[in-house]
C-alpha positions, 0 to 999 in steps of 0.5 A: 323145424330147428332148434335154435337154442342151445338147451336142445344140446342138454341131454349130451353133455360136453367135451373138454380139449387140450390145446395143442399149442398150449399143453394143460389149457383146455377148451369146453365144446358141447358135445353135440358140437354141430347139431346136424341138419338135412340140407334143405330149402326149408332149413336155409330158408329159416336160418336165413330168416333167424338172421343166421350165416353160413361161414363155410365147411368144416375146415379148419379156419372153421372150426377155430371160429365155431371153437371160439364161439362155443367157448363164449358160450354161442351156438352152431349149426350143420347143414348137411354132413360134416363132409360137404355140409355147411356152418351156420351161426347167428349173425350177431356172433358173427360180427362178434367173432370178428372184433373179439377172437378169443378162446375162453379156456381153463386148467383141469387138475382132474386130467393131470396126465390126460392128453387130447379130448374128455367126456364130462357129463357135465353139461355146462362149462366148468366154473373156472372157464376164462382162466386163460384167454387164448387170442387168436391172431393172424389171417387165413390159414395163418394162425397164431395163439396169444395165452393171457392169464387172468391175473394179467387183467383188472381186479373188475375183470377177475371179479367177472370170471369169478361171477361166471364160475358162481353162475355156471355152478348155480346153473349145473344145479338146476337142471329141474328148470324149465327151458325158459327160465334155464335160457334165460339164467344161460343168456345172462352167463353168456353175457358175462362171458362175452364181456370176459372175451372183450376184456381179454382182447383189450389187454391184448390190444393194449400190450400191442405195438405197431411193428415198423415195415422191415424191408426185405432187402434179400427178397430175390436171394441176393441183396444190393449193399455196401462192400467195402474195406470197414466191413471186411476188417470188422468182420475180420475182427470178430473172428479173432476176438476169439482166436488165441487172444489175437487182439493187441493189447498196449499200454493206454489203448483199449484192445484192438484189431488191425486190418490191413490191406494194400492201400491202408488199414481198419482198426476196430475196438470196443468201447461202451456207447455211451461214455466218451473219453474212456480210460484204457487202464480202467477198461470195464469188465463188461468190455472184457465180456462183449469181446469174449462173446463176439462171434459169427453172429455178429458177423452176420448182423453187421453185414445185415445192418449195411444192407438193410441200411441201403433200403433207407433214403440215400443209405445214410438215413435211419433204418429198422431192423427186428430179431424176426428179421434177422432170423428170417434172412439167416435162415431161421424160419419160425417155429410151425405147427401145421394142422390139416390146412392151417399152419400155427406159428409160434415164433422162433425159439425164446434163447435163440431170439435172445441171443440176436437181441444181444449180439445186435446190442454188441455191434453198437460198442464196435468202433472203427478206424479207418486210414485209406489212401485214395488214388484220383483219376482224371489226373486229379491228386490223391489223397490219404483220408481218415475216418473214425467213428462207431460202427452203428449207431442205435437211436431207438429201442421199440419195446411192447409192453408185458402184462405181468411183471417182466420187463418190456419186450424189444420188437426192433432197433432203429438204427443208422449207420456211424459216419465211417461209411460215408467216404465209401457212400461217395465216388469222389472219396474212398469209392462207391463200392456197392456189390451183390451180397447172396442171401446164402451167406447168411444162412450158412450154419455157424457150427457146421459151415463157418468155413464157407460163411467167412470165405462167403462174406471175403469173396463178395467184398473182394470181388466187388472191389475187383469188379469195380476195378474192371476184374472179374476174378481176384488172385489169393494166397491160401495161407493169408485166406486162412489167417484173415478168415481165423480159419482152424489149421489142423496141424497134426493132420493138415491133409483134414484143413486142406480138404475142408478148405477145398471142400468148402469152395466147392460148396461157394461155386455149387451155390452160386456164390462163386463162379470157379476156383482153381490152384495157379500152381497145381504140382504136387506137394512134398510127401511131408511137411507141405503144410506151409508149401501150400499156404504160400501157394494162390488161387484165382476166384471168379464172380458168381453168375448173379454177381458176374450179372450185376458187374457186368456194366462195370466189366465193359466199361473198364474194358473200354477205359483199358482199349482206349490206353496205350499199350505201355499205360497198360503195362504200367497199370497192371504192373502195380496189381498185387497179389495179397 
């Protein structure tokens, strides 16, 4: 027959285990752990009738249960060897397990400086269990750990804990009890426990807030965006904010970047979002400070923003973004710890998601100019138009609540793009340019890859453009790659800034960002003083495979529009292209 109550383990005392996800919080197990059985008919047969489970081996889903169950004070079983044997526990814990998973824990100052596991003779919890209450969140093997303190709960549920450390101590000093009377003051402590655990997961439950559904846009690699002459002259503004004060600053104007291009200009600022009217001469100091820190983190989030804004209704509608988000499509992967077959995520590091929520915040002071002049087809006229307006819009900050005193935590931005990108949404105004933006070009390294990020970002705007206009590759001076890019020019040794130009498409075309690149002039340059000979010659870029994919219904049926011209029309079309 088995033993089903907790008292047959009095004899072998306990183990106290550090958590490893949270240093100097430990855990208390009976050292007996799993009371071990033969697998028998007759040993199934009774736990079954005691209304027990089996709840699988001893993996390590299993044994997070039995941990959480042993620190709520329940019990388990082992049929068979830890090997191939089975788990059983009641059915009651069972079901308790499910609503409230949490690990009853506590601090150990006696085992300052002691890692891992403990033998304590002591046969009941120490009186300070439920210190800390560890919440156990996710699914399958994909477990994360929430630590609360005590101090985050009510004066009611602190009052709890301090009368389960009174029991447990009047308890360890009545080991002269017999088994009835010593279960039945163990019942009542385990009672109290589990009202402990409940409250722990309330105050857990209650700091939750519903996270919205990001759409992955980027889930096949590559997302489906708008590319247009905005975009490229914002992010060619943040990369001179920087840049030997490339900025102009004039008399009664706020600071400002100018874009230009063949058929007009993007001008970007920065201005407070929530002031209107703002006096150029008494621009803030917090302006100052936005515009010293912008940087290719920006880049990346105003790119992100336009394409995260595509998955919302029509591409106009509101869209949400979150710090995890925007880490996961750069490549940040959260924080891992694998154990045997579980992987434990800790989120990502606490500076670097602080840096995001920032940079986010920044893109909402960016303003934008645009003046374009638009050619009609169908022997329409053109036009020049002009739009100005803040580059994103936030419109909410969803933010979850904190048990102690710090402030609320932000979870996500629900935000809409300024009304500058509509003439580019629509076909009869700027023109609908929406492209192939690689996934890759996020996740570049902006410390050691910042040359292939921005030429990544240049390329996928410009050959979308030239796409659109039935091209598939684009002509580009070097010197005026470079200056639009803010690349670093190595005058002393230029030999260095050309091989990390080249060395950095090649790069673009093993990723599939590009298809190819070549020299239009491949003589060789003077042995000294060449520097400038080679930014005045060009190259020829062609469409990556998966943008040359995507294009391809725009190719053919800008070769047919051209087979159906005449021979001096298209004379006359191609001789307006230019080379910028």
């Amino acid at each position: 027959m088995l033993d089903l109550d907790f008292y047959a383990g009095l004899p072998y005392g306990a183990l106290y285990r550090e958590s490893r996800i949270h240093p100097g919080i430990w855990t208390w197990t009976p050292n007996y752990c799993l009371l071990t059985y033969p697998d028998t008919p007759e040993h199934s047969s009774q736990l079954t009738e005691a209304d027990w489970l089996p709840i699988g081996g001893l993996d390590d889903k299993t044994l997070d249960n039995v941990s959480v169950l042993f620190s709520q004070l329940g019990q388990a079983r082992l049929l068979g060897t830890p090997e191939q044997g089975q788990a059983w526990i009641p059915r009651a814990d069972y079901d308790h397990l499910a609503r409230t998973p949490v690990l009853l824990a506590f601090t150990l100052a006696s085992a300052e400086g002691q890692k891992g596991t403990l033998y304590v003779s002591r046969t009941v919890p120490p009186a300070n269990l439920g210190e800390f209450g560890i919440i156990l969140v996710g699914e399958g093997n994909q477990v994360d750990f929430k630590c609360l303190r005590i101090g985050c709960l009510s004066r009611k549920s602190q009052k709890l804990q301090q009368s389960i450390g009174a029991a447990l101590s009047r308890l360890e000093q009545r080991r002269h009890l017999g088994r009835v009377a010593w279960l039945e003051q163990w019942r009542e402590i385990q009672i109290m426990a589990r009202d402990l655990a409940r409250d722990y997961w309330s105050a857990y439950e209650g700091t939750r807030v519903e996270r919205p559904h990001v759409p992955n846009v980027f889930k096949d690699g590559a997302a489906w965006t708008g590319l247009n002459m905005g975009l490229q002259g914002t992010q060619s503004a943040i990369y001179h904010a920087g840049v030997n004060d490339n900025w102009k600053r004039e008399p009664g104007v706020l600071p400002y970047h100018d874009s230009k291009f063949e058929h007009g200009y993007t001008r970007v600022w920065l201005q407070d979002p929530t002031q209107t009217g703002v006096d150029a001469e008494m621009a803030s100091e917090e302006l100052t400070k936005h515009l010293a820190a912008l940087s290719d983190l920006e880049a990346d989030i105003v790119t992100i923003q336009i394409a995260q804004a595509m998955a919302a209704q029509d591409g106009q509608g509101e869209a949400v973004l979150t710090p995890e988000a925007i880490q996961e499509y750069r490549g940040k992967l959260e924080i891992a710890h694998k154990e045997g077959e579980t992987v434990r995520y800790s989120g990502h590091r606490t500076e670097d998601r602080a840096e995001i929520v920032a940079a986010f915040e920044r893109t909402a002071w960016l303003r934008l100019k645009i003046q374009q002049w638009v050619n009609r087809t169908k022997g329409g006229k053109g036009k020049m138009f002009e739009v100005e307006s803040a580059y994103v819009l936030i419109k909410e900050w969803l933010r979850q609540p904190t048990l102690d005193d710090s402030p609320p935590r932000l979870i996500a931005w629900r935000y809409q793009m300024g009304t500058w990108l509509a003439p580019f949404m629509d076909e009869a105004e700027a023109g609908r340019y929406f492209g192939v933006l690689m996934k890759k070009t996020l996740e570049y390294n902006i410390k050691n890859e910042l040359v292939e990020k921005r030429l990544a970002r240049y390329f996928a705007i410009h050959l979308c453009i030239a796409a659109h206009n039935g091209t598939a590759n684009i002509k580009r001076y070097v010197g005026k790659l470079i200056d639009e890019c803010a690349m670093p020019i190595d005058h002393r040794n230029p030999q260095r800034t050309k091989d990390r130009f080249e060395k950095a498409l090649g790069q673009l075309v093993a990723d599939g960002i590009i298809g190819d690149w070549k020299y239009t002039d491949n003589s060789q340059l003077p042995a000294r003083q060449w520097l400038e000979n080679w930014r005045g010659r060009s190259i020829v870029v062609t469409l990556g495979p998966r943008a040359l994919e995507a294009y391809q219904p725009l190719l053919e049926k800008a070769q047919a529009r051209r087979a159906g011209l005449s021979a001096p029309q298209q004379n006359k079309k191609q001789g307006k292209r230019k080379t910028v």
